[in-house]
Backbone bond lengths (Angstrom), bond angles and torsions (degrees), N, CA, C in turn:
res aa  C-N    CA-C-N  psi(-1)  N-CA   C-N-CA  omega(-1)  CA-C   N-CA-C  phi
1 X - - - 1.463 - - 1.520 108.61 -
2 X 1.187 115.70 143.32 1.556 132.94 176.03 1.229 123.60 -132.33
3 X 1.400 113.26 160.32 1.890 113.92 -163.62 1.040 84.30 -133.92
4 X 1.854 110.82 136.11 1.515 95.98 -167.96 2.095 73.31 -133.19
5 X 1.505 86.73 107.15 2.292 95.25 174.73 1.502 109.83 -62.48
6 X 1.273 137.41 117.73 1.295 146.69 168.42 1.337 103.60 -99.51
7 X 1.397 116.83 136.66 1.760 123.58 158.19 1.999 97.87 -111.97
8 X 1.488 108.38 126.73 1.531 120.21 179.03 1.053 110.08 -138.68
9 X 1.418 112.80 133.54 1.327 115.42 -167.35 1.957 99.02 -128.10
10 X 1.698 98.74 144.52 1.238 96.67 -164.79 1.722 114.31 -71.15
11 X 1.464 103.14 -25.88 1.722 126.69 -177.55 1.588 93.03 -58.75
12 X 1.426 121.44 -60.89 1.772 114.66 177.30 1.632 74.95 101.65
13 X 1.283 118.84 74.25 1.356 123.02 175.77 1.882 131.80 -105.45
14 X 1.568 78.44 -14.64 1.527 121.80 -164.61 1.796 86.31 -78.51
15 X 1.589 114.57 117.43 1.165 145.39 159.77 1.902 112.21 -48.25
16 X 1.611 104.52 -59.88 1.591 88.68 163.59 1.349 105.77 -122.80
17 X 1.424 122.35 171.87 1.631 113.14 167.51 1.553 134.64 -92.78
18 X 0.909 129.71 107.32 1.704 150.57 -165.35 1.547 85.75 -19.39
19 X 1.621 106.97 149.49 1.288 122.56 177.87 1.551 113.58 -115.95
20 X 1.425 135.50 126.74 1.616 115.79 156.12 1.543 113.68 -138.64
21 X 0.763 114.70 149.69 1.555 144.99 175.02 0.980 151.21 -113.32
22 X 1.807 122.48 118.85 1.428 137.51 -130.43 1.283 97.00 -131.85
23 X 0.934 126.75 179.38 2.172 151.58 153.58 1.729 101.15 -120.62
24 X 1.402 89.25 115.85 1.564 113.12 168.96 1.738 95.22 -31.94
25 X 1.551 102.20 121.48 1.425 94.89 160.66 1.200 102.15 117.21
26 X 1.249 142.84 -23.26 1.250 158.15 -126.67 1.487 100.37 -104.06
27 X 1.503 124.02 156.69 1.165 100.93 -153.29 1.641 90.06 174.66
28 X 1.305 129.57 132.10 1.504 143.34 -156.12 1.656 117.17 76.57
29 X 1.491 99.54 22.52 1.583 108.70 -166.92 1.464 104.92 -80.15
30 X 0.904 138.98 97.86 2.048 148.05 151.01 1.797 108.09 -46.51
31 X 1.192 77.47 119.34 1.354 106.95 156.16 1.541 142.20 -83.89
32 X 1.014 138.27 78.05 1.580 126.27 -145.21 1.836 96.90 -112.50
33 X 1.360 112.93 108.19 1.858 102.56 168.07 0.954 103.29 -147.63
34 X 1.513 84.80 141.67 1.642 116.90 -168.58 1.492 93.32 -103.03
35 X 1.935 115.94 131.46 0.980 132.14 -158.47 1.610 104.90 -105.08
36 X 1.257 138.64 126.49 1.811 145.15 151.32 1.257 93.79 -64.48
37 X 1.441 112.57 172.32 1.566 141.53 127.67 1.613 96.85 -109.27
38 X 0.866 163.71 120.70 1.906 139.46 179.17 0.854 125.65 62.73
39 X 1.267 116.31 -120.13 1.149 139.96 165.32 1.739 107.83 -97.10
40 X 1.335 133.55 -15.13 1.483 134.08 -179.23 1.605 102.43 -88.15
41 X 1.588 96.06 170.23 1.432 99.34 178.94 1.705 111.36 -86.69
42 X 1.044 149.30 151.57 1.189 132.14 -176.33 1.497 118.91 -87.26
43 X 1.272 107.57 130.90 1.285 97.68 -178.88 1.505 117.39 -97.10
44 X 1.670 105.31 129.96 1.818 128.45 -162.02 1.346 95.64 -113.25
45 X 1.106 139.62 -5.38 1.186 123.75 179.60 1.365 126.49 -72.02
46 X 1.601 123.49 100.75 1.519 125.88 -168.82 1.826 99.62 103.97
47 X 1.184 108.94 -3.28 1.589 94.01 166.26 1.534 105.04 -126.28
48 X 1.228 91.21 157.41 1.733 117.66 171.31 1.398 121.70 -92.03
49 X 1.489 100.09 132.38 1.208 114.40 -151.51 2.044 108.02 -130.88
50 X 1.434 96.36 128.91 1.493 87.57 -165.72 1.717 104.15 -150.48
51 X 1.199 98.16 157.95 1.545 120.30 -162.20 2.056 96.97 -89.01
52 X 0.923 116.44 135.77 1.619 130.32 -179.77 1.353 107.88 -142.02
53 X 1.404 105.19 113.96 1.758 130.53 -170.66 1.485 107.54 -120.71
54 X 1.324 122.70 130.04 1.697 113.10 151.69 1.300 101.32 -117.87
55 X 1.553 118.24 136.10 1.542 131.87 -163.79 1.544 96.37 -69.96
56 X 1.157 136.56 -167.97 1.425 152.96 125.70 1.885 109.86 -46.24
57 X 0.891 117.94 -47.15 1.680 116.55 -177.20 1.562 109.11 -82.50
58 X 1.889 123.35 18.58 1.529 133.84 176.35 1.497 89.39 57.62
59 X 1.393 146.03 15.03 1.354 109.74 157.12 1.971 109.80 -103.27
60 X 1.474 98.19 168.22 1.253 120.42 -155.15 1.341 138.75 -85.02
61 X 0.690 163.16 147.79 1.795 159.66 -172.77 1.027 119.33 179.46
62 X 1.847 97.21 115.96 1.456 108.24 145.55 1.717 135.07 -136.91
63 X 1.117 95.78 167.26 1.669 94.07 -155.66 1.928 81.89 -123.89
64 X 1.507 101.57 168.19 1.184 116.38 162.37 1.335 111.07 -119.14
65 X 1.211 113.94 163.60 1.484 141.05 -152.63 1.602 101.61 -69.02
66 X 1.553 176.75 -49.06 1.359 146.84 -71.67 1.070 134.16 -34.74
67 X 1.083 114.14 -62.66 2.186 113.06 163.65 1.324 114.95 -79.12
68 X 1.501 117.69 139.31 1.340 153.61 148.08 1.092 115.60 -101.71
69 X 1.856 115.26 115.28 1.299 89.45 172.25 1.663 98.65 -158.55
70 X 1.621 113.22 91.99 1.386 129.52 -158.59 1.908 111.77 75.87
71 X 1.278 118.82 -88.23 1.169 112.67 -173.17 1.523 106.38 -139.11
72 X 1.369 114.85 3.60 1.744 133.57 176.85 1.706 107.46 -92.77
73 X 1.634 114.54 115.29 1.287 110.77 -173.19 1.342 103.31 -113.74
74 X 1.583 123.47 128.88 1.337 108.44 171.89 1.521 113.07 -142.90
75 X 1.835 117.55 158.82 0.957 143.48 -122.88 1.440 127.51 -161.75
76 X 1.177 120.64 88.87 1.822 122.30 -160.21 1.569 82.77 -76.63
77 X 1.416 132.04 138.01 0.947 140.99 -148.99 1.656 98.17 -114.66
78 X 1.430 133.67 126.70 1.226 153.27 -179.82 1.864 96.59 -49.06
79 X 1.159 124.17 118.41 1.211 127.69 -176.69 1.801 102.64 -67.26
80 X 1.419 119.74 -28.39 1.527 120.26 176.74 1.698 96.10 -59.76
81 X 0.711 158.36 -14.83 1.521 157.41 166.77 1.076 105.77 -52.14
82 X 1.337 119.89 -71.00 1.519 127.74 -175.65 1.714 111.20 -85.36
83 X 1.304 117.63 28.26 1.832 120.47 179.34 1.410 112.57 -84.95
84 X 1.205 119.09 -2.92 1.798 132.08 -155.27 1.781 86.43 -119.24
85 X 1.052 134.89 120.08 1.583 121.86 142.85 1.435 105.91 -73.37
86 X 1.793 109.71 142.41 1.293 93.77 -170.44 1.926 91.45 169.10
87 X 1.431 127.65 -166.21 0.811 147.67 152.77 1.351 129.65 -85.96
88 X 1.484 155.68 100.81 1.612 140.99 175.56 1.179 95.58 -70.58
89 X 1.424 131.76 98.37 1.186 113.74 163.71 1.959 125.61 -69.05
90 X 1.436 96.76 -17.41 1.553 124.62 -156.23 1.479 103.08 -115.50
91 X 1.138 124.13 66.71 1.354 107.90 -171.69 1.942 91.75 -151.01
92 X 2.064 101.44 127.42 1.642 104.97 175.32 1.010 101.20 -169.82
93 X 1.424 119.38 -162.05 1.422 142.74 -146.43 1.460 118.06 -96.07
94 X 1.166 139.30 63.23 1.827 110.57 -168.92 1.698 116.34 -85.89
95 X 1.082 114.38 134.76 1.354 103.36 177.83 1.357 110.32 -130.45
96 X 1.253 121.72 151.94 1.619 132.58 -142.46 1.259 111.88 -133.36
97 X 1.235 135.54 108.07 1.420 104.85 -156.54 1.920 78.17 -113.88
98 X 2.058 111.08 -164.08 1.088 122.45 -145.23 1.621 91.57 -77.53
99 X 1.220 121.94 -24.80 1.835 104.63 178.33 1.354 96.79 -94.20
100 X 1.011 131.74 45.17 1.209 115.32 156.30 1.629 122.47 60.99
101 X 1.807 97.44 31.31 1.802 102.71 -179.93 1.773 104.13 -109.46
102 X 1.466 93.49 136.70 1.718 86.30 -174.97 1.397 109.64 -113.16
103 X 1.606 116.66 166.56 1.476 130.18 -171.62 1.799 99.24 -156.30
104 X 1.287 101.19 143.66 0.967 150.48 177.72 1.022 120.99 -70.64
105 X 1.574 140.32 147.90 1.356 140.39 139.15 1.360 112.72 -110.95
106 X 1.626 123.08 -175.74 1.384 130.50 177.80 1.860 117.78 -51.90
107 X 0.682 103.75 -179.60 1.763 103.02 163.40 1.657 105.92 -100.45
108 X 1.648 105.23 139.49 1.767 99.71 -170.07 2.103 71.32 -119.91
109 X 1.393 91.09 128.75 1.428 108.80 157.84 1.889 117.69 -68.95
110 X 1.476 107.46 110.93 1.725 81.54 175.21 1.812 93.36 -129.73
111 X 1.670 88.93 154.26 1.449 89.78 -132.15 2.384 78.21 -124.05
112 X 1.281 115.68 100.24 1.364 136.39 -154.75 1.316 97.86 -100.81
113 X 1.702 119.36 87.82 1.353 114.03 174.02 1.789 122.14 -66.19
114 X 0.829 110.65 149.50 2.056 112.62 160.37 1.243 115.38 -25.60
115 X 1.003 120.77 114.42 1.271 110.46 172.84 1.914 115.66 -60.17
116 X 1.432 119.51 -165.78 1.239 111.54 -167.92 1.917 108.17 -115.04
117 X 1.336 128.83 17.43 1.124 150.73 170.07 1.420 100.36 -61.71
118 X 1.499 106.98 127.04 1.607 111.51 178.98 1.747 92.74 -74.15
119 X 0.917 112.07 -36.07 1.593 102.81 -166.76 1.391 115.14 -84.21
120 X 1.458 116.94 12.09 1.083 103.02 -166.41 1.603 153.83 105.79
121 X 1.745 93.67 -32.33 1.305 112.88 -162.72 1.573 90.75 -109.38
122 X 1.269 116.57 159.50 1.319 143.75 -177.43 1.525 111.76 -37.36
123 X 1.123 144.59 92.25 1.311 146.04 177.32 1.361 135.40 -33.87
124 X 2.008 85.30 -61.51 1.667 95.67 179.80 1.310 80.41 132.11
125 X 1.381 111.30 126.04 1.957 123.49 156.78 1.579 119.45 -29.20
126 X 1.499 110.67 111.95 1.522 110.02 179.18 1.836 95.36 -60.05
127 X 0.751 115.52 -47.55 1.921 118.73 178.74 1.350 104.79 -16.47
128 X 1.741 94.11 -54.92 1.592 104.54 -145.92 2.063 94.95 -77.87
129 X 0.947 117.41 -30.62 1.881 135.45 -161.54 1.768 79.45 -70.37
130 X 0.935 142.47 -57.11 1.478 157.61 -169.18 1.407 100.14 -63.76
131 X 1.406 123.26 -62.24 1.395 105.27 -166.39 1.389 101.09 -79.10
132 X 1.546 132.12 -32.81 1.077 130.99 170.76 1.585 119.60 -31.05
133 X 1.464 110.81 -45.70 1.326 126.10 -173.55 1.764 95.77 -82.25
134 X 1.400 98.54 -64.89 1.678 83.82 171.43 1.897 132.23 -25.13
135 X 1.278 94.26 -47.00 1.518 125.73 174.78 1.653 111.33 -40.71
136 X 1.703 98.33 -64.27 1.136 134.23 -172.64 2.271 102.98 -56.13
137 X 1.567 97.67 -55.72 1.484 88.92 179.64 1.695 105.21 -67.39
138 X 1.495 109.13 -34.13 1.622 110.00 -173.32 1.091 90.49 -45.93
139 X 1.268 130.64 -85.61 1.858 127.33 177.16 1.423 120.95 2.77
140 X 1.498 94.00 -77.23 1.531 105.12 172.74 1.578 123.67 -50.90
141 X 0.978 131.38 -35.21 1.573 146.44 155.25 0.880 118.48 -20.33
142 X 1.878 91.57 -60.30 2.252 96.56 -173.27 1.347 96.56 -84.14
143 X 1.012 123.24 -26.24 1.303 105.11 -168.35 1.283 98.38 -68.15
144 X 1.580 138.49 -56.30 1.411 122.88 -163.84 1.696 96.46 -69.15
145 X 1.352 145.64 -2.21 1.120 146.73 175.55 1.398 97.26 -57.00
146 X 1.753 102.16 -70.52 1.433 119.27 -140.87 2.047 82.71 -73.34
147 X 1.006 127.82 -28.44 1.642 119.38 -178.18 1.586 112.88 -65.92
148 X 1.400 122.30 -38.62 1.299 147.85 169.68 1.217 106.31 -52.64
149 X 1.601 137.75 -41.77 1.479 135.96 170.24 0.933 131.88 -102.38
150 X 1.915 114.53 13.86 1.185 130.23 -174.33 2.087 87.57 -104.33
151 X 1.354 95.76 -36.96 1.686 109.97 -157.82 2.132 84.84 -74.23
152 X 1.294 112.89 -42.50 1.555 117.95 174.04 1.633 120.38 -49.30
153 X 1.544 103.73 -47.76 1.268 119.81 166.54 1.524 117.91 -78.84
154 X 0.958 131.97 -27.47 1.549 120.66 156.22 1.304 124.33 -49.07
155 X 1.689 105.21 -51.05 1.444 126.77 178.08 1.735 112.70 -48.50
156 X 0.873 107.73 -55.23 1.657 133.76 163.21 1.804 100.57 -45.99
157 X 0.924 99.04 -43.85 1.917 79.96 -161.07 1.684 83.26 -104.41
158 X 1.120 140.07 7.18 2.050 134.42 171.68 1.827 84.55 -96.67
159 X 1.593 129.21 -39.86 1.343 99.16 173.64 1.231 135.23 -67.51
160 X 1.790 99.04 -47.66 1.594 97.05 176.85 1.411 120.28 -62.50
161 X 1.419 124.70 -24.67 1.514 119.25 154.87 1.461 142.72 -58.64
162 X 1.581 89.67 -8.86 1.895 104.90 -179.48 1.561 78.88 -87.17
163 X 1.287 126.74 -65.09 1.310 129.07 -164.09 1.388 132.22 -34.06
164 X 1.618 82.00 -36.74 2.070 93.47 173.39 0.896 104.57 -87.95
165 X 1.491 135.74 -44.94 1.339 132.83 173.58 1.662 121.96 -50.54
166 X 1.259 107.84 0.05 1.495 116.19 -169.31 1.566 93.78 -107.07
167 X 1.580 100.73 -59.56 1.647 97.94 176.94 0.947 109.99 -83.61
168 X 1.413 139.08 28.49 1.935 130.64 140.31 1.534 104.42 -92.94
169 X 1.391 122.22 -23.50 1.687 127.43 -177.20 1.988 93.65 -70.64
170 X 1.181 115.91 -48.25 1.400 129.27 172.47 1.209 109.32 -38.34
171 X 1.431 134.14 -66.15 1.202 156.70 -157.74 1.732 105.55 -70.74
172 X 1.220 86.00 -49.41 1.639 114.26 -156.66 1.817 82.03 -59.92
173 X 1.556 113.98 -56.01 1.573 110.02 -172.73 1.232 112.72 -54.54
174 X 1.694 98.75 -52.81 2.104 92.14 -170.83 1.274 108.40 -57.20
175 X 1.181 125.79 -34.70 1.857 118.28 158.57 1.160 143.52 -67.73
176 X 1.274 101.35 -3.56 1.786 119.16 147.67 1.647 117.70 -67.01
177 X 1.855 79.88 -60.63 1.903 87.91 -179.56 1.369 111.44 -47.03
178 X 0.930 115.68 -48.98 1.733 120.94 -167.05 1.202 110.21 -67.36
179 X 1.656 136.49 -34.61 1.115 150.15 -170.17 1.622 102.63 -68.75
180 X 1.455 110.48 -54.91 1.432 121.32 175.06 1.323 109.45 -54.46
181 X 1.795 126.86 -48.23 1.188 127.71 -178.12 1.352 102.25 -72.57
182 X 1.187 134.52 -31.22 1.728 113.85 -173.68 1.619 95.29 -76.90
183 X 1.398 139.24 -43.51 1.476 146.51 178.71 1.631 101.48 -47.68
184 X 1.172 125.91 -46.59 1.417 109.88 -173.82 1.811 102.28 -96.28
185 X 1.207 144.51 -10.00 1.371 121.94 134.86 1.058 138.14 -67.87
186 X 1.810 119.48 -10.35 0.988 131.57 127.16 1.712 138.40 -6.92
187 X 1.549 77.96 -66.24 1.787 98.59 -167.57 1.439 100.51 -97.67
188 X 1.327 133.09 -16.57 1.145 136.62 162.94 1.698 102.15 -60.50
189 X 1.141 112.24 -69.54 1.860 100.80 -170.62 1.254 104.69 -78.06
190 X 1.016 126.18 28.95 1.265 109.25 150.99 1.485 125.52 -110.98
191 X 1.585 117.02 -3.39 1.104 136.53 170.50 1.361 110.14 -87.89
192 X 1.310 98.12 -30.33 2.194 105.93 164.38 0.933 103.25 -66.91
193 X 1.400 128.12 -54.11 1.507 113.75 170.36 1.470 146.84 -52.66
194 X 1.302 97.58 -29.67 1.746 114.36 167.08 0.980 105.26 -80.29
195 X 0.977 124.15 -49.81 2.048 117.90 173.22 2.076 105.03 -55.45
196 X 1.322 95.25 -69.85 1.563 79.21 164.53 1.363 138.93 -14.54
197 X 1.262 95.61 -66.87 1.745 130.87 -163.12 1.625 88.14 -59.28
198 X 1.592 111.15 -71.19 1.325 108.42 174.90 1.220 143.74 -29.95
199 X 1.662 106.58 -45.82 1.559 125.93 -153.14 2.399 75.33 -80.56
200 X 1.566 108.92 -49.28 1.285 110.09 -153.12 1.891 89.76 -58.08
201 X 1.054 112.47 -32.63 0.985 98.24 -166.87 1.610 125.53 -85.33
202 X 1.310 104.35 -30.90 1.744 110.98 150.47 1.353 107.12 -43.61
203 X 1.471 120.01 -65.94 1.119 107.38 -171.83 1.675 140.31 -54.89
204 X 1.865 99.76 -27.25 0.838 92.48 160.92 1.646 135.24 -91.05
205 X 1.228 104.53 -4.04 1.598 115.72 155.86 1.521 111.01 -60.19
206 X 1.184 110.38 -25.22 1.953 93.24 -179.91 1.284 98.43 -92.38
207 X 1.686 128.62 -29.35 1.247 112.57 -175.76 1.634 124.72 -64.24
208 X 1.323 102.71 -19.83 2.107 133.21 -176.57 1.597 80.51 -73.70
209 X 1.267 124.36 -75.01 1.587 120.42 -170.57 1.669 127.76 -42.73
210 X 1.639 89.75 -49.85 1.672 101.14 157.89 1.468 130.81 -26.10
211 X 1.966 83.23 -72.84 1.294 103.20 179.28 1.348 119.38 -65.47
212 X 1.282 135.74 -38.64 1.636 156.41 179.42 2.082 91.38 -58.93
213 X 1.325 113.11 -48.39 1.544 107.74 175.97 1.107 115.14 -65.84
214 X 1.374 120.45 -45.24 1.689 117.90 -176.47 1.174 110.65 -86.33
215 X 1.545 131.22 12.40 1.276 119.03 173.30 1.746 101.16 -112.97
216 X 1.117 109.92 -24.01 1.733 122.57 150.30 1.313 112.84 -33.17
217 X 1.803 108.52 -66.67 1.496 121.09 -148.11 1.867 89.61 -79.42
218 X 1.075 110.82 -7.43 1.901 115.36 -158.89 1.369 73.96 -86.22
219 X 1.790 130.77 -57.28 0.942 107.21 -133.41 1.862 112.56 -91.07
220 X 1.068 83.60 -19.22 1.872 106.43 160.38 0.990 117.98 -48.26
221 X 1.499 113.24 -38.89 1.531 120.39 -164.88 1.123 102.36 -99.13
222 X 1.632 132.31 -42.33 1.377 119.52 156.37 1.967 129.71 -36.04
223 X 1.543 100.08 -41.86 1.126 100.11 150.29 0.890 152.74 -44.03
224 X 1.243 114.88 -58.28 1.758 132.06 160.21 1.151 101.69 -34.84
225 X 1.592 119.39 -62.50 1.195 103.41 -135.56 1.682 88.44 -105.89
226 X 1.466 129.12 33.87 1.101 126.05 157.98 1.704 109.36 -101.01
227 X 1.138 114.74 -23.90 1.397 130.38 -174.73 1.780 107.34 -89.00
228 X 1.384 115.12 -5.94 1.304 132.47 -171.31 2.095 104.54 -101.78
229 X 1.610 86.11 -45.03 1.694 103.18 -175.36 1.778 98.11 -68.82
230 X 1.423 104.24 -48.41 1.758 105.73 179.61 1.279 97.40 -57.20
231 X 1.168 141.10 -58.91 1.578 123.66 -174.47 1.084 140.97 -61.46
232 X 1.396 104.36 -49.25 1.670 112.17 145.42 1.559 126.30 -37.57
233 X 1.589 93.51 -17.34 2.093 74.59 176.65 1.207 84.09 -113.64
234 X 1.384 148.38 -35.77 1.598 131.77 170.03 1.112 104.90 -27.05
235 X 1.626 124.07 -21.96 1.762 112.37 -134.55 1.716 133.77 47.85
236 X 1.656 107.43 31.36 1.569 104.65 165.32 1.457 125.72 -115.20
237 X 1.157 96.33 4.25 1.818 112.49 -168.84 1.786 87.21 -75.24
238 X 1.666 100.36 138.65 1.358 118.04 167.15 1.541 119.95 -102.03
239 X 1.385 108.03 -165.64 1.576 124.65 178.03 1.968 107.34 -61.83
240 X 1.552 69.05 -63.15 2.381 86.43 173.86 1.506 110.24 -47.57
241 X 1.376 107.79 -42.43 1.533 92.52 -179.58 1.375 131.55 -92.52
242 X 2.081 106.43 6.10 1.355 92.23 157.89 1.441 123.12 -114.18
243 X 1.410 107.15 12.10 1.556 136.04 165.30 2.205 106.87 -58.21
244 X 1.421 96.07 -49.20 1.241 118.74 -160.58 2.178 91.98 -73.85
245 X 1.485 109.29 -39.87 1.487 97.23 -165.72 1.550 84.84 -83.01
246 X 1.248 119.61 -42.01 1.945 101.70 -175.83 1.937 120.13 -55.53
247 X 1.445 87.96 -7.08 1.596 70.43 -174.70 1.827 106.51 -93.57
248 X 1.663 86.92 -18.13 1.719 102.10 -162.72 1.944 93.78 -67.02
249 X 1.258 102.65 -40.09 1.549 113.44 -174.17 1.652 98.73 -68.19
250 X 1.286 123.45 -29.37 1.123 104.43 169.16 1.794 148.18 -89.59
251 X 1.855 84.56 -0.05 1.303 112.35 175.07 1.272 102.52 -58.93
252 X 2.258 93.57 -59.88 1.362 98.18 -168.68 1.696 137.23 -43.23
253 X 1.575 109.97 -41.24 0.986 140.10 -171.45 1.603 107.80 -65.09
254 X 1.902 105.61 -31.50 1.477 103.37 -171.90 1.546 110.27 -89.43
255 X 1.332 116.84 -14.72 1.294 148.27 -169.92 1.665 87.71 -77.55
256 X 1.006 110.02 -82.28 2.047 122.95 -160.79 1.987 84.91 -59.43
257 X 0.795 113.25 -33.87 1.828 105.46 -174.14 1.779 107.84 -64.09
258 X 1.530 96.64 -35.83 1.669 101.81 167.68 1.380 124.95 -71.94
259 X 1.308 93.21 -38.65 2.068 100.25 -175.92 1.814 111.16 -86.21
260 X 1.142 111.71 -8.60 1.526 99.59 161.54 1.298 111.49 -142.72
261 X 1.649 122.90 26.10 1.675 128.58 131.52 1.724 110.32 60.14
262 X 1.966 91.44 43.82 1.247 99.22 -173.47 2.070 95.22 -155.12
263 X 1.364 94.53 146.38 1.554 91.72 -151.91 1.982 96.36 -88.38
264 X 1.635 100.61 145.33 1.819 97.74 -159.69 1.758 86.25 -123.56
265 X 1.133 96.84 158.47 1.712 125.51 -167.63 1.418 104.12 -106.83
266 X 1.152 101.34 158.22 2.589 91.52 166.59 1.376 85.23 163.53
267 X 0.855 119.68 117.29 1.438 153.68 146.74 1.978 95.99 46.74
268 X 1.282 116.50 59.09 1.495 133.82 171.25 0.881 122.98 88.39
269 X 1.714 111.33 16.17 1.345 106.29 -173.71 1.658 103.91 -137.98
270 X 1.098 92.30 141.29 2.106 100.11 -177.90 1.198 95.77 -96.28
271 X 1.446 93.66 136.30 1.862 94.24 165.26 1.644 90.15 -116.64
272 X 1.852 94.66 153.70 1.740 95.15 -176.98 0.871 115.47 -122.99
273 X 1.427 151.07 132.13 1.623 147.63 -178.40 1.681 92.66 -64.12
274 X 1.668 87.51 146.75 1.417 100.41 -179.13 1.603 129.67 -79.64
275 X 1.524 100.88 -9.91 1.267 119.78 158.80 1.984 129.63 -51.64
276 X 1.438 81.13 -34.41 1.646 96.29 -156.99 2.260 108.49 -118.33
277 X 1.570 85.47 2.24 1.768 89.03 -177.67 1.592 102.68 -160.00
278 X 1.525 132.54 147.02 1.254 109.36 168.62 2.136 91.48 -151.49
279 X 1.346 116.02 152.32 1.032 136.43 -162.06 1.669 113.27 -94.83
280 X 1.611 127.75 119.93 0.887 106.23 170.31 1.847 118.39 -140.11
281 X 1.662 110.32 92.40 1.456 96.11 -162.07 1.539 110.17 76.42
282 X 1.230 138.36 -171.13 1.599 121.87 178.99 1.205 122.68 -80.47
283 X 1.260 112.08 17.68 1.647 105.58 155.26 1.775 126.79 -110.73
284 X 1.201 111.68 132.48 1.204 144.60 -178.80 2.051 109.67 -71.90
285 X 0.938 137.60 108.31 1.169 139.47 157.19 1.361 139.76 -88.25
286 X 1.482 136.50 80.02 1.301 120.39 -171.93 1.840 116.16 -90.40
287 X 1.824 103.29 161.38 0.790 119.59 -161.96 2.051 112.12 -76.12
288 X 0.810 108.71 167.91 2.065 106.90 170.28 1.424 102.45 -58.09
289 X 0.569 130.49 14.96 1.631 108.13 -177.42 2.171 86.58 -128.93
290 X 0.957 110.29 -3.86 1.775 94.50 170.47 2.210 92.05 -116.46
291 X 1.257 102.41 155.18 1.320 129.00 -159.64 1.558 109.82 -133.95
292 X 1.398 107.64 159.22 1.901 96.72 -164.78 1.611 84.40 -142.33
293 X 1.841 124.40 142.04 1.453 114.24 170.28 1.818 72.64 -146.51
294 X 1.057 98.25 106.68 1.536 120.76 146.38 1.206 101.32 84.17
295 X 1.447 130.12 -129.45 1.678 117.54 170.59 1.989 96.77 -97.85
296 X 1.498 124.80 51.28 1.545 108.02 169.89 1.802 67.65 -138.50
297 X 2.189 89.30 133.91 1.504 120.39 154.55 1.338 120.08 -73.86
298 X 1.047 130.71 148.86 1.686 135.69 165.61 1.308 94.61 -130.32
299 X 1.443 107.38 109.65 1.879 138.62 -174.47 1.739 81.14 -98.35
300 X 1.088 112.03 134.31 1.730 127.37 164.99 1.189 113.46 -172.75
């Protein structure tokens, strides 16, 4: 398609007459003319306005104008206009106003080459072969469009996938970190535990020793005081030797008060684990866990 700008003046003021040029056949061709009175613009408003052609073969055509618009008249031009290759020698403006008075413009020469048909016959509008092709890249356009927002939208979904993949790499660490931190409190209680384990078990190796002494010192002292009972009925046992089993009985007693860390009674006398009471000169000290309400002790 082509716009072919005309200036026409109704006076016919114009020195030569405007030239344009087509290919037989041609067809989406615009017409665009801008109308004088003189030197003024002409005024079309309320008149009809129409195109007047004589072909090369003396037959006739005319078309009217479609747009008005101030003093610019325009006009997709009847492709039978241009069906003749040839010269228009006869071809202008009439305009008509509401009484029915008419005017004129110049003569526009239009000048209708051969079309390009070996035979002769009508080709087909070079206009139309052009926009066709025009058509043809428009095509091509969207298509690299529509690839361009497919290639945009890919782009879009490779970021937000780096993105998760970044905040699962994120994740993935603080669950390392944490893994390491639960592994070394891990390895911490379990070194509390071997120390534990140890200390319980020293301890209970001294308590076996304890006990292994005071069942020694019991059995010593059973001795004594079996070797004390034989004399006494011989009649040779002395003062020293029953001085010697009261003290042994009182070893024992101070001994077993240590190894099960609990305070023992016997005939008026407390013995106290050394844990829980300790002696200094005539005073006596007990530990928190024994309690006093008035003159009665609570040993525990």
């Amino acid at each position: 398609m082509a716009t072919h700008e005309l200036t026409l003046n109704l006076k016919k003021t114009n020195i030569a007459p405007p030239v344009i040029t087509v290919h037989q056949g041609d067809s989406a061709e615009v017409l665009k003319a801008a109308i004088y009175d003189g030197d003024k613009k002409a005024a079309l408003t309320g008149c009809k306005v129409h195109l007047m052609a004589a072909k090369p073969d003396h037959t006739y055509v005319e078309q009217q104008f479609t747009g008005i618009s101030d003093n610019v008249a325009t006009v997709t031009v009847n492709p039978a206009v241009f069906g003749v290759a040839g010269l228009l020698k006869v071809c202008y403006v009439r305009v008509r106003n509401a009484a029915g008075l008419d005017a004129t413009t110049e003569n526009v020469l239009v000048n209708v080459l051969p079309s390009a048909s070996a035979s002769g016959e009508i080709s087909g509008p070079y206009v139309d072969a052009v926009e066709a092709i025009i058509a043809n890249l428009e095509g091509q356009l969207a298509d690299v469009s529509a690839l361009n927002a497919q290639m945009q939208k890919a782009e879009a979904s490779r970021a937000s996938a780096e993105n998760q993949r970044a905040a699962n790499e994120k994740a993935r660490q603080t669950a390392e970190t944490g893994r390491a931190e639960a592994e070394k409190k891990r390895a911490a209680a379990e070194s509390d535990r071997v120390t534990e384990a140890s200390q319980l078990k020293a301890a209970s190796q001294a308590a076996t020793a304890a006990a292994n002494g005071a069942a020694s010192n019991a059995d010593a002292a059973a001795n004594t005081a079996l070797q004390i009972a034989n004399s006494v009925a011989q009649g040779s046992a002395g003062s020293s030797d029953m001085a010697k089993q009261k003290q042994q009985i009182a070893d024992l007693y101070g001994k077993l008060a240590d190894a099960t860390d609990a305070f023992i009674y016997d005939d008026g006398t407390v013995y106290c684990p050394a844990s829980k009471a300790s002696a200094s000169g005539s005073t006596v000290t007990f530990g928190s866990t024994c309690t006093a309400s008035g003159t009665t002790l609570n040993l525990k």
